[in-house]
Residue, then its C-alpha position, 0 to 999 in steps of 0.5 A: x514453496x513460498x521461495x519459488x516463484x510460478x512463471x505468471x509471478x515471474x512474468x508479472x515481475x520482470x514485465x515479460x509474457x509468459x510465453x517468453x519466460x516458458x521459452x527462456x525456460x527452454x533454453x536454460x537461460x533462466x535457473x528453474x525447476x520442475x513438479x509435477x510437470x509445472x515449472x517454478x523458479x527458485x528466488x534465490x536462483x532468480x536474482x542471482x541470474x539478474x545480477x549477474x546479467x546486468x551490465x547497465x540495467x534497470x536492476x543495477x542500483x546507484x545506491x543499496x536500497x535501505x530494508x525500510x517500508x515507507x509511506x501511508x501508514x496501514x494497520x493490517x500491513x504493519x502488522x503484518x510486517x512485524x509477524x512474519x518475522x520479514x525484519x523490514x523498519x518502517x517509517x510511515x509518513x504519508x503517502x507523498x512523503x513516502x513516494x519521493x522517499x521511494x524515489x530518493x532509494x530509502x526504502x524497498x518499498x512505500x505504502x499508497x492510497x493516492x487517488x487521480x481524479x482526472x483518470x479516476x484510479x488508484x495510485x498509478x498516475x503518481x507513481x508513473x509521474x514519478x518513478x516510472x523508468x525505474x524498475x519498481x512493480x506497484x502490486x494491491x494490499x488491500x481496499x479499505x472502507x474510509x469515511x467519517x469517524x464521529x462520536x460513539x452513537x453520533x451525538x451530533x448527528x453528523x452522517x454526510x460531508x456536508x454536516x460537517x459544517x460548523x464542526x470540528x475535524x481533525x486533519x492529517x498531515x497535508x502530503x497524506x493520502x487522506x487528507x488530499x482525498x478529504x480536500x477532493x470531496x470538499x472542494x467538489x461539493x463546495x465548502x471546504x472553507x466551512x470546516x474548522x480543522x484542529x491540529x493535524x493527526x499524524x497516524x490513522x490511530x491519532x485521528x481516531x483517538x482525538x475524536x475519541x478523546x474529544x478534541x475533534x467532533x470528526x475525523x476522515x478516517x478507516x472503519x478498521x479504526x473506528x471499530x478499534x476506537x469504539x466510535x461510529x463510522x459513516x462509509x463514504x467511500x472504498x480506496x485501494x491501498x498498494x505498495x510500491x517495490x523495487x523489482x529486485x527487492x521483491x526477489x530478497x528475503x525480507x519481501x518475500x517473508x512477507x508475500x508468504x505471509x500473505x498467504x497463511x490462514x493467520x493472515x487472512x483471519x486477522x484480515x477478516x477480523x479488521x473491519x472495512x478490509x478486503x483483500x481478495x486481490x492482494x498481490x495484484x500487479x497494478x504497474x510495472x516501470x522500467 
């Protein structure tokens, strides 16, 4: 069932209202089906019917767009990707990087967790700056817990931002998702000059194997990480982590393993198991472009 789409999906994916998918439906402007009464749409079908009725629009590409997922990089998502056999490569940056990949067409998809400060969310400002007249969706995978990872036990007694004074952080790269965040909280409370940065970590994973490994007294990273790591975690905040697609990209195969995916109890125990997750609104459109 996972290769047909309901009319709420649908709807979502082509920025429409559900009453003008159930009335294209009607009219047999759009291929579809019926079970019990409730209509679905077949993916395959769907994006053929797209393709064959663009002239100009938004879903005829300039260029194919590579079968790479770009960006932040995330633990669950990656092994995710991997396990549902969808055939995707990744190349995870950072969030940054990853968008104006997204923008040059090098990937179906880009990983963020880019916050706004002056409209206080997730993701949307940046990618509306960027990509907005494209036809791309932004859809939730996950909140995360990220804070401080120090020490097992906490040996230096470090529990806020503000004892990091005087200590040793290891930082990620500067067009990273939590870097930018990191610098936010540290320019806000007023001592971002105070804090001895080592040399940037390029992954979650480094970040928390430098503390671990003592190269770093602290670093600004996942609870999920710190749990792998063995190493104490001090929350300090929750961010959303969503991917960016390109709107027919989600109609092909390889996306569509993965979103099927999503849904099986494999996945959700191995969501469960990851410390700091929560991915109750997993699929959720927070932007349509185009």
């Amino acid at each position: 069932m996972e290769q047909y789409l309901t009319t709420k999906e649908l709807a979502d994916l082509l920025r429409l209202k559900e009453r003008k998918v159930y009335d294209l439906a009607a009219a047999g402007e759009v291929p579809c089906t019926r079970a019990t009464g409730k209509l679905l749409f077949p993916r395959d079908a769907v994006s053929v019917w797209l393709e064959q009725n663009t002239v100009h629009g938004a879903f005829a590409p300039v260029t194919p767009r590579l079968n790479v997922v770009l960006g932040s990089h995330d633990p669950l998502l990656e092994w995710a990707l991997r396990e549902s056999g969808s055939g995707l490569a990744t190349f995870f940056d950072s969030s940054r990087d990853g968008l104006e990949r997204f923008a040059a067409r090098e990937g179906v998809a880009t990983g963020l967790h880019l916050f706004d400060a002056q409209s206080g969310s997730w993701n949307v400002a940046p990618v509306a700056e960027t990509v907005s007249q494209e036809a791309v969706v932004l859809v939730e995978w996950a909140w995360r817990e990220r804070g401080l990872i120090v020490g097992a036990g906490n040996p230096l007694k470090i529990h806020t931002l503000a004892d990091l004074k005087g200590h040793r952080v290891v930082p990620r790269q500067p067009a990273a998702g939590s870097q930018l965040l990191l610098e936010q909280h540290l320019i806000a409370h007023g001592f971002m000059d105070d804090i001895t940065f080592t040399t940037p970590a390029l992954s979650e994973a480094d970040a928390a194997l430098a503390v671990q490994e003592g190269k770093a007294d602290a670093a600004f990273g996942l609870g999920s990480l710190a749990a792998q790591f063995r190493l104490t975690f001090l929350p300090v905040t929750e961010e959303r982590f969503d991917l960016l697609i390109d709107r027919r990209s989600y109609f092909e195969p390889p996306l569509q393993s993965l979103f099927a995916f999503t849904r099986t109890d494999a996945f959700k125990h191995k969501a469960a198991e990851l410390a700091g997750y929560n991915v109750s609104g997993i699929g959720t459109v927070r932007f349509n472009g185009g």
